[in-house]
Structure formats: C-alpha cells, structure tokens
C-alpha positions in Angstrom: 53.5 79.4 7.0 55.6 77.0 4.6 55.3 77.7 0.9 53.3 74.6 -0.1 51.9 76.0 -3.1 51.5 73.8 -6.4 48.7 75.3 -8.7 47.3 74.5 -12.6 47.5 77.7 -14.4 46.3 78.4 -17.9 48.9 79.1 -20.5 48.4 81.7 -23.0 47.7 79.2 -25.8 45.2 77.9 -23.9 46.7 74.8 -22.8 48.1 73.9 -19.2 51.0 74.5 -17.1 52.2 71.8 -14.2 53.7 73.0 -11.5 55.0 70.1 -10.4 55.2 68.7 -6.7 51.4 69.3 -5.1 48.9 67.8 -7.0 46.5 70.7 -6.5 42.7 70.2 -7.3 39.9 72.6 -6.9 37.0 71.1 -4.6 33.4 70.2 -6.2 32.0 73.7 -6.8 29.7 73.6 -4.1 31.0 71.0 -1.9 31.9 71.2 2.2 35.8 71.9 2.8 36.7 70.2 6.2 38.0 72.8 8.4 39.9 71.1 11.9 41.2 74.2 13.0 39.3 75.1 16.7 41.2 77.4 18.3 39.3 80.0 19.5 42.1 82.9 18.5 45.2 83.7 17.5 47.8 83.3 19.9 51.8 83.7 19.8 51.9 80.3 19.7 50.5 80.2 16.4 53.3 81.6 15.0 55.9 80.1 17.0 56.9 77.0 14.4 55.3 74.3 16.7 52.0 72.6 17.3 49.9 75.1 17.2 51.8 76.7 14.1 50.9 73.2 12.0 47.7 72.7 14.0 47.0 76.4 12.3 48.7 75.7 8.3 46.9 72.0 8.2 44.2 73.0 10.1 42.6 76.1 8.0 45.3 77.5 5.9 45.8 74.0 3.7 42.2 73.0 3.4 40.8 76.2 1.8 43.8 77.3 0.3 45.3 74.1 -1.1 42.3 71.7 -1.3 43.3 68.0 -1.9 46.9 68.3 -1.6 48.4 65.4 0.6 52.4 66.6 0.0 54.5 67.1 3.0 54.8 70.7 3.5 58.6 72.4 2.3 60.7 75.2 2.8 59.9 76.3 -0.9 57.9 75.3 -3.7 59.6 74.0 -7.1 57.4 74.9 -10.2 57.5 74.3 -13.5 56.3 77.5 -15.7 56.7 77.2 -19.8 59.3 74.5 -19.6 61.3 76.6 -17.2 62.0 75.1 -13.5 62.2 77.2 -10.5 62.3 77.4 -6.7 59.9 79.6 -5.6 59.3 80.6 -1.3 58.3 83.2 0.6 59.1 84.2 4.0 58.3 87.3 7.3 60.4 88.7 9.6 59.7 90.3 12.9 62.5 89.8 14.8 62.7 92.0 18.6 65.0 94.1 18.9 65.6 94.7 15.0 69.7 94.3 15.4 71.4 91.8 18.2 75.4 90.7 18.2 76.0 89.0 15.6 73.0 90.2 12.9 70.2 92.1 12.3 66.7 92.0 10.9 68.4 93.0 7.8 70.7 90.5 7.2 68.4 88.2 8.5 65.6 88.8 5.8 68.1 87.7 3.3 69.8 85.1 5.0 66.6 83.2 5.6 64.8 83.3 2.3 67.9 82.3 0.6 68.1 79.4 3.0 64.7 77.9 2.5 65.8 77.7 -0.8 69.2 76.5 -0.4 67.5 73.4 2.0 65.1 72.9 -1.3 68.0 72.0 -3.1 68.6 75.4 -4.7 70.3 78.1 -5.9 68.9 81.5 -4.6 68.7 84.2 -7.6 66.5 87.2 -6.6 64.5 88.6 -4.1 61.1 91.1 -3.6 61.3 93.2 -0.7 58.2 94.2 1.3 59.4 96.5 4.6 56.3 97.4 7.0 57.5 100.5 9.0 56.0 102.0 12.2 55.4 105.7 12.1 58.3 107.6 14.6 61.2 104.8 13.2 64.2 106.8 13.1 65.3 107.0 9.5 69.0 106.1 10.5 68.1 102.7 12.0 66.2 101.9 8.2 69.6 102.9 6.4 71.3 100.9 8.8 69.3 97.6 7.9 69.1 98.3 4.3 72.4 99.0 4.2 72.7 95.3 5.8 70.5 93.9 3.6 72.5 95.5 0.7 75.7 93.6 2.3 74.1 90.2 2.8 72.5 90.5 -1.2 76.2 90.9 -2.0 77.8 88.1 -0.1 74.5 85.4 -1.1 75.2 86.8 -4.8 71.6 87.3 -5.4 69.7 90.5 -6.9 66.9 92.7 -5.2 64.5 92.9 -8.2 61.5 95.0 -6.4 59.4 95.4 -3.5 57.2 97.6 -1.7 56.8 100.0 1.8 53.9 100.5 4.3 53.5 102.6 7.0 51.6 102.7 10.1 50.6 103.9 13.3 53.1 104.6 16.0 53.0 101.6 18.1 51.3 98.9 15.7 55.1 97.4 14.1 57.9 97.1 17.0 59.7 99.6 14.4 60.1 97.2 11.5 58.7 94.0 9.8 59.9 92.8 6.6 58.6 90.1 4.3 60.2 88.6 1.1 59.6 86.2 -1.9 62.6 84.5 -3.1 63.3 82.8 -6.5 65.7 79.9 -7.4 67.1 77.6 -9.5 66.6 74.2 -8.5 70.4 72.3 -8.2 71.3 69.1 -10.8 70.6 65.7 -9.3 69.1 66.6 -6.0 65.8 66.1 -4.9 64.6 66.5 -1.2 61.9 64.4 -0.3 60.7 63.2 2.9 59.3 60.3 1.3 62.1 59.4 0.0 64.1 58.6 3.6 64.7 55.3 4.2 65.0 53.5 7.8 69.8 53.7 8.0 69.6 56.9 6.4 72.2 59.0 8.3 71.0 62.7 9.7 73.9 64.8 9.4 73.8 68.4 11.4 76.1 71.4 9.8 77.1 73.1 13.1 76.1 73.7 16.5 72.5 74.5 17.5 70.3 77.3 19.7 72.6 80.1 19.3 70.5 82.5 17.3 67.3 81.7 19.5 69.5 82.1 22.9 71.1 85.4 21.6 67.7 87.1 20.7 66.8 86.6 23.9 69.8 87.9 25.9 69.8 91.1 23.4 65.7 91.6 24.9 67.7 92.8 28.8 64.6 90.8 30.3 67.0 88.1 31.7 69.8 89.0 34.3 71.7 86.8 32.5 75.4 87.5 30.4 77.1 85.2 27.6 79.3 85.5 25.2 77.2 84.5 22.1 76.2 85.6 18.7 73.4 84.8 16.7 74.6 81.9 13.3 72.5 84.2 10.7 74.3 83.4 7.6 73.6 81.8 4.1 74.1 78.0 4.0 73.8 77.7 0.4 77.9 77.3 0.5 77.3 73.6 2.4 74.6 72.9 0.3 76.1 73.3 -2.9 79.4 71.3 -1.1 77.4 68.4 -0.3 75.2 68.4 -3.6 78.6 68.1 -5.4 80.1 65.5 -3.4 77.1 63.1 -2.5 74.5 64.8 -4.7 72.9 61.4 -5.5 72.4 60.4 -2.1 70.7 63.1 -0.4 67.3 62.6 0.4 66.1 65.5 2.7 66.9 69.3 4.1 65.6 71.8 6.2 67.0 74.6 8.4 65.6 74.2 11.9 64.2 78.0 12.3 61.7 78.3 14.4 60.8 75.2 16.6 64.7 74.3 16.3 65.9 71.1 15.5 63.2 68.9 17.6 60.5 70.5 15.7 62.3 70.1 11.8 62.4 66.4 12.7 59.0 66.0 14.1 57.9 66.7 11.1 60.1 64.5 9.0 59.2 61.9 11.1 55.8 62.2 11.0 56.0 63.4 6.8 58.4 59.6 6.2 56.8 57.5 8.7 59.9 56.5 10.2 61.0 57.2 13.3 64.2 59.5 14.2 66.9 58.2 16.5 69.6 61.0 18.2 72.3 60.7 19.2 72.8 63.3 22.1 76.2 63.6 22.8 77.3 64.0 18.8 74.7 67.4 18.7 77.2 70.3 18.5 76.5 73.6 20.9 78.6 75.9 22.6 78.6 76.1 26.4 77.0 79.3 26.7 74.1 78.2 25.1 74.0 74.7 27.2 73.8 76.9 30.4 71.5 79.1 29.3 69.4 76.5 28.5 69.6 74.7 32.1 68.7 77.6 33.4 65.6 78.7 31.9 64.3 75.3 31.4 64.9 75.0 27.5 65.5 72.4 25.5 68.4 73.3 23.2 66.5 71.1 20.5 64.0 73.6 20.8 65.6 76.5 20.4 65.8 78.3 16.4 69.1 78.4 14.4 69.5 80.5 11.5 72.7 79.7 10.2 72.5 75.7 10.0 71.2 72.8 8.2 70.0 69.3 8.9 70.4 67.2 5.8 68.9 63.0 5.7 71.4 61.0 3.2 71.8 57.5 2.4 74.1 55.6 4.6 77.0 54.5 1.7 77.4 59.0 1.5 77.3 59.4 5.0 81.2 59.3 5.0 81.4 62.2 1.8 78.8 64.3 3.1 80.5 64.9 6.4 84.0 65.3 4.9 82.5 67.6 2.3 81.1 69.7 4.7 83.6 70.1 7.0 86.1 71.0 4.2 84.0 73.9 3.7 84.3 76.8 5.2 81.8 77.1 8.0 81.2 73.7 8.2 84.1 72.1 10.3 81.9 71.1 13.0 79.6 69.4 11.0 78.4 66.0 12.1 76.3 63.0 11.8 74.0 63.0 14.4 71.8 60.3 14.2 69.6 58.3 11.7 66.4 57.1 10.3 64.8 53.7 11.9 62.0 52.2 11.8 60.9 52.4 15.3 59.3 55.0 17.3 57.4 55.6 14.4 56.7 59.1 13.5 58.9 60.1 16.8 61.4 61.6 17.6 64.3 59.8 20.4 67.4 61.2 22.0 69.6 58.6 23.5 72.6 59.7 25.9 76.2 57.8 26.2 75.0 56.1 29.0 72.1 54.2 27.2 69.2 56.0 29.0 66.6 57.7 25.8 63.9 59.9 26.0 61.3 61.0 23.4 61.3 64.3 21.9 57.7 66.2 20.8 57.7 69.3 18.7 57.9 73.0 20.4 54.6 73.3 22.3 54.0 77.1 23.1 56.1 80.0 22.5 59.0 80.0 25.1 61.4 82.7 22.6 59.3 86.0 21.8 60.1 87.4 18.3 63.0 85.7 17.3 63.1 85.9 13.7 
C-alpha cells in the first residue's frame, strides 16, 4: 500500500499539529463509511501494484483508514511535526528467492525505502527494520542479508535506528520477509505533485526498464530460459538530488515504477492530473535480453518492475537541463526524455511507434511476476 497518511495530532500544549499534504477528517461519529471494495478474497493480484492493488488501497484501505482525503496517493508522506518537516514512508519486501544476480532482499529493503523517498523529493536519513523469519532459515543466509543491508546503509548514507524480529512456523515465510519505515528530509525547492503537471510537460526516464522484474524471474529456474541480466536495485537518490540541483524549479512529479512498472506509475499520473500521457516507444531504454524475454512470454516491458530507476514529469523550458544533468551523473547516462503530458487521451496512457501506428496502455491487470520485490 502507498503511504498516504496525513493526520491532526494533538500537541502537548494542547494545541494542533498539521501534517501537511492530506486534509484528513474523521467521519460524523456515527455515520456510514462507503466501502467499494467487492472482491470476494485476497488474491496475488492484490498485491501485485495494478488494478486490483488500487481497486484494494481506494477501495477499503482509504475509506476507513483515511476518511475524506481526496490527495493523489505518493511514494511517502511529508509531515509537518513541531515546526519540523519530514518525509515519512513505509514499505514490505518478500521478494522469491531472497538473493538473485545482481541483489538481494537485503539490499533491496534499503534500496527501495530510500527510493520512495528520494521520488518524494527527499533525502533518506534513517530506517526501522522489521525481519519476519521462517523457523529452519539457516542462520548463514540471515548474516548474508544483513550483512547486505549493512553495505547498502553505507553506500545510501543513512542510519539503522531500530527494528524488530518475528518468527514462525516452518513453511509460513518463503525464509524471509522484511518490512521498513523510512524517514527523510524533504529537498529545497522541489515539490512533486501530480496536480501540478501541465499538458508539454516532458516525462524524462533515468535508465532502461524491466530488468529487475525479468531477472527475478529467470533466478525462480521455472523458465527454460538463459540471459545475461541483473536486477537495477540501487539508490536513485544520486539523480534525484542531480536533477533537483540543476532544474529544481521545474520539476513537477516522481515516482519509481516498482511493481506495475512504468505503464502502471503513469496510469496513475494520468488518471491523479487528468491529462493524458503520450510515449514515445522507440526513446524507452532496455537491453535486449529483456526485449526477448518479454516476446517470449507475452509481457509487456512497460509492465514489468524496476528497482533501480526513476520517472520524473518537468516543465518543458528544463527538459534540456534535466536530461544533461542526469546523464552527467553517474548511473544516469542513458537517461532520456520519453514522452510528455497532453491533453488528450485523458487519464490514458498512449505509446506511439516511429512508424506513426499508437496503441493505448492500461495499468498491470493480474500478477504475471510472482514475488518480485
């Protein structure tokens, strides 16, 4: 679920404390909360980052739990607390198998709260820990992913400032989950806001897309299929601080397209500006092996989750510094624009090829990559 929480808390003098973002209101004590949610159960669907996940957060989770709020749903929350402003989010992992080329759940844990924060606009500071641990897990493979946790803390910069362990039976945890809270600093003169994304904005992409979803999936051995890939787990906080720097002004929007991959992360921008999205296909960045792997289970790459990348909506006069500040940043040289912001389809989503031929682009439907972060 996204971390759309905005509350009034008391203060200790008695007064009251903003967070700011969410207007938050308690429902009449007594009165009906409107519950749309009508699936029947929880499937892996639900968790997947597509339809059914939102059908799920604005469907139950938002109406009992968040009553009256109308704000597009984020990555993390920013909260004002005694005239001190912070980032806040909040984040599980359950990623199968626990390490693959390229990362591990570990690293992972770390990478990916420090990113929703980063695509907040951002600076991750500390972390909480919360490891769930399946009775049997051999005590070497925890070292090995705290130890990698340890090394990704190092390289974000960021401090482990507590957490907490659970065990339980054999069988109920695929070994290992982990969850996390993550605190921040919000960045100087940026503020990312769907509703602020006008129809020329540019949509800029820092890298290429689907190889963390496609390597998960090879490192399961279901697939008699071979490529050399790795999964993109990393911080992006790097590119995000190089682009707040250069075109700090101009930005207007982030996110990191997890689980639902890029199609998905702009679905919801889309539908959260009322503007439609334009692509253009040939400018999206991804290496071959991913592209065949793709064609030959029937995925779309735009569908596919990345954890290493970032989409970022600016304002068309800083399309030119954005991409030149990113790509003078290490990790960031294949950086892009890779479409913009129009005003028709409306609340869609269109890919259009060199060839002038377009087709329209939903959100993930289903579950097509089991356990992939």
């Amino acid at each position: 679920m996204r971390s759309i929480l905005q509350l009034r808390v008391p203060q200790i003098d008695g007064g009251e404390s903003q967070l700011s973002g969410l207007n938050v209101e308690p429902s009449a004590e007594g009165s009906p909360v409107a519950i749309r949610f009508r699936d029947p159960q929880i499937e892996m669907a639900h968790g997947a980052g597509g339809k059914a996940s939102r059908r799920l957060v604005e469907g139950l989770f938002a109406p009992l739990l968040y009553p009256g709020s109308q704000e597009p749903l984020n990555d993390a929350a920013h909260l004002d607390i005694g005239g001190a402003r912070i980032a806040f989010t909040t984040d599980s992992f359950v990623v199968k198998p626990l390490r693959f080329p390229g990362g591990s759940i570990g690293e992972l844990a770390v990478n990916g709260t420090m990113n929703d924060l980063a695509v907040s606009g951002a600076q991750g500071r500390a972390m909480v820990v919360t490891f769930v641990l399946e009775e049997g897990l051999a005590a070497a493979v925890l070292e090995a992913e705290v130890r990698a946790m340890s090394e990704a803390l190092k390289r974000a910069g960021v401090v482990m400032t507590g957490g907490d362990t659970k065990v339980v039976e054999r069988g109920k945890a695929d070994g290992m989950y982990i969850t996390t809270a993550g605190i921040g600093t919000p960045l100087n003169g940026v503020k990312v806001d769907a509703r602020s994304v006008r129809p020329g904005d540019r949509i800029l992409l820092s890298g290429p897309i689907g190889d963390h979803g496609i390597t998960i999936l090879l490192a399961r051995g279901e697939l008699d299929f071979e490529a050399d890939l790795s999964s993109d787990t990393r911080s992006v906080f790097p590119l995000v601080e190089a682009l707040a720097m250069e075109c700090g002004p101009g930005i207007r929007w982030m996110r990191d397209p997890t689980r639902g991959g890029v199609a998905t992360a702009l679905n919801e921008l889309a539908r959260d500006s009322g503007l439609g999205i334009e692509l253009f296909e040939e400018e999206i960045p991804m290496h071959d092996a991913v592209r065949g792997a793709c064609e030959l289970l029937g995925l779309d790459p735009l569908h596919i989750a990345n954890e290493g990348q970032f989409l970022a909506v600016v304002s068309p006069e800083y399309a030119d510094m954005a991409v030149s500040a990113l790509q003078q940043t290490a990790g960031g040289e294949e950086s892009r624009i890779v479409g913009q912001v129009c005003i028709e389809p409306a609340n869609a989503v269109l890919v259009t090829t060199r060839y002038g031929g377009s087709r329209i682009v939903d959100m993930l439907v289903g579950d097509p990559l089991p356990r992939i972060c």
